[in-house]
N, C-alpha and C positions, 0 to 999 in steps of 0.2 A: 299258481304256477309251482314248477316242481324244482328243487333249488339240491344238485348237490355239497357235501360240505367235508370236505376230507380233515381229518385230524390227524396228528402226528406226538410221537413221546408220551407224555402221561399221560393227554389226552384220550389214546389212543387206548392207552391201558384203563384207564376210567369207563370209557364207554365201549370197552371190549371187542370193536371193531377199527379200518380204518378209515371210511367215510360212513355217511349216512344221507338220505335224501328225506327231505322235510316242504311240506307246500305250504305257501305263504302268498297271503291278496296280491297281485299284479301291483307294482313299486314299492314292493315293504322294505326296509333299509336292513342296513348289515346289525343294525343293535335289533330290530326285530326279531332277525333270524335267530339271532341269539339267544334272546328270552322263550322261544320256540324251540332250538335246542335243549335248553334246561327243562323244558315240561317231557320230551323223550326220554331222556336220561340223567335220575337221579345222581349219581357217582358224576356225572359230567358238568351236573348243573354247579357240584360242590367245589369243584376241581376252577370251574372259569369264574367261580367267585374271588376261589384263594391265590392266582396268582394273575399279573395283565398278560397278556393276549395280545398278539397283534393280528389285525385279520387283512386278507389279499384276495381279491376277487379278480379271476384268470390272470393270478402270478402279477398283481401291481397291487402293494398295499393299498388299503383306503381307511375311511374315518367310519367310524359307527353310523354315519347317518346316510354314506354312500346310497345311492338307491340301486337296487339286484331287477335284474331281470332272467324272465325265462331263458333257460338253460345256462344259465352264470355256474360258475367253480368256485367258490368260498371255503379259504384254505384256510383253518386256527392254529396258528403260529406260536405258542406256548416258549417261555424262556431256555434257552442254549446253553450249554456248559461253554463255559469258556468267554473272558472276559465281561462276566455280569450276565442281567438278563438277557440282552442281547447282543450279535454279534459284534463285537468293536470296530469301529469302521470310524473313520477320519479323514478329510480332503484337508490339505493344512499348506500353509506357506514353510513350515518349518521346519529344519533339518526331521529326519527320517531314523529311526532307532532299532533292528532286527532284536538286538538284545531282552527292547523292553515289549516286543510283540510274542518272543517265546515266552518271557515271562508272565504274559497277560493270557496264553491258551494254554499252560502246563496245566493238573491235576495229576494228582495221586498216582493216579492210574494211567499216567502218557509214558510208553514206551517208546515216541515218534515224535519228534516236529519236522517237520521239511517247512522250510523256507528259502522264499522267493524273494529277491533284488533284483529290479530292474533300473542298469543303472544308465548316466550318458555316454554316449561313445560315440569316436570319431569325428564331432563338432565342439567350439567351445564352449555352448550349454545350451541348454530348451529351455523353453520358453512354457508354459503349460497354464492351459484358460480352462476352467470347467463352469457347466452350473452347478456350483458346491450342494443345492438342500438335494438337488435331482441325484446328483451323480452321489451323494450317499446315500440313499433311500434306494438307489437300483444296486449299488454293491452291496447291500445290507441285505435285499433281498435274494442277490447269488449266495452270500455265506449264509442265508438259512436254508438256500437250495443244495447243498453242501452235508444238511445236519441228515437231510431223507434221501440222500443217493449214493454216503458214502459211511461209514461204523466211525465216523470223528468224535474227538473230547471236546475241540475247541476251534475258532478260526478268526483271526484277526489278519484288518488290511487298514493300511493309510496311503493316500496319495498325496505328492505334493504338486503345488500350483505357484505359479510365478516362476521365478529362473530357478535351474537346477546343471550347476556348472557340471563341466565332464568329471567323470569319475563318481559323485554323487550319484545317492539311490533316487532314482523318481514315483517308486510303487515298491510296496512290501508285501507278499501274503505269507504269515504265518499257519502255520495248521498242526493239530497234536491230533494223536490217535495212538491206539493201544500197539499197531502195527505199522511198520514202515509202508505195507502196499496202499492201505486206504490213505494214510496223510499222503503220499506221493501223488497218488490221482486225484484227491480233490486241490491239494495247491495246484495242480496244472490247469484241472477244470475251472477254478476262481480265475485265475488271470489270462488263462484263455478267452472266457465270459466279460473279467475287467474291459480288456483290452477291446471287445465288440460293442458291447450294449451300455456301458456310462459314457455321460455325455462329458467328456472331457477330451481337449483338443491339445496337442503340442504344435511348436514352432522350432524349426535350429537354425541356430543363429551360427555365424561364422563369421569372421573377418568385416564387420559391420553388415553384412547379407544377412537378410532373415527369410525365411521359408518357410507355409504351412505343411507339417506330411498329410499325404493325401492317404485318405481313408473312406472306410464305407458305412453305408448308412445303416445305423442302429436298428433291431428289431422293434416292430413298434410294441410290442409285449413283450 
């Protein structure tokens, strides 16, 4: 079977293109494809030795032992400026900090951070249920949708879960960039994306009434 594999950052600068297609026996797993990457390109083989890698097969992370099939998309996800190797992402019961989100996407090089609070309003406070490993594993994978659609340094998001009285922030997105236009459109694009595809629900509560807001149903990819 014939298996594309797009690469992105240094990756991309290693093996001097930015996908590649490579055939591999009918259920070889995503750590096969890998070891099958490395025999095409030297400089690439060297590069996915020296740093971890995350890999997504049609935009959903998976595990090295995932099994691929014909015509699958197998994205290498190589570390992100800005908060560590990877995006910083948090679902947390816990008060909410903008201060320590710019300080976690700054570099040298940020002319820009725009950030996003979204706080409560007009109720006495939400209520908020997620699946916490799901709903950071899909924000995790917007901000590194983020790294290839927009010239960003950095992006970090946390949500909180359980009550979040009015006036409190319920969701944060940080973003730096060398220029105000790209940080402005990928924070919009993050919690535009937040707001659809994590599985995270709110409640407002008011005067002992509680209510779920109604909303629509996630994309399944």
């Amino acid at each position: 079977m014939v298996l594309q594999v797009r690469l992105f950052a240094v990756l991309r600068e290693r093996a001097g293109r930015d996908s590649l297609e490579i055939e591999l026996a009918e259920g070889a797993t995503v750590a096969e494809a890998l070891r099958a990457l490395g025999a095409v390109s030297a400089p690439l083989a060297e590069a996915l030795e020296a740093m971890p890698v995350v890999m997504a097969v049609n935009r959903t992370y998976v595990d090295p032992e995932e099994k691929l099939t014909a015509g699958d998309e197998l994205a290498l996800i190589p570390p992100v400026s800005g908060g560590g190797e990877t995006p910083h992402v948090r679902v947390t019961p816990e008060p909410l900090s903008a201060d320590r989100l710019n300080r976690l996407v700054a570099t040298p090089h940020t002319g820009a951070i725009v950030t996003f609070q979204g706080t409560t309003r007009d109720v006495e406070r939400l209520e908020y249920e997620a699946y916490q490993p799901m709903a950071e594993e899909r924000i995790g994978t917007i901000l590194a949708d983020l790294f290839e659609r927009h010239e960003i340094e950095g992006a970090a998001t946390e949500h909180r879960i359980g009550q979040v009285p009015r006036g409190e922030p319920s969701v944060i997105v940080a973003v730096a960039a060398a220029h105000r236009g790209p940080a402005f459109a990928a924070a919009r694009e993050a919690i535009d994306r937040i707001k659809a595809e994590a599985p995270i629900w709110k409640r407002e509560v008011e005067s002992g009434r509680a209510e779920w807001v109604e909303g629509q149903p996630p994309p399944s990819t």
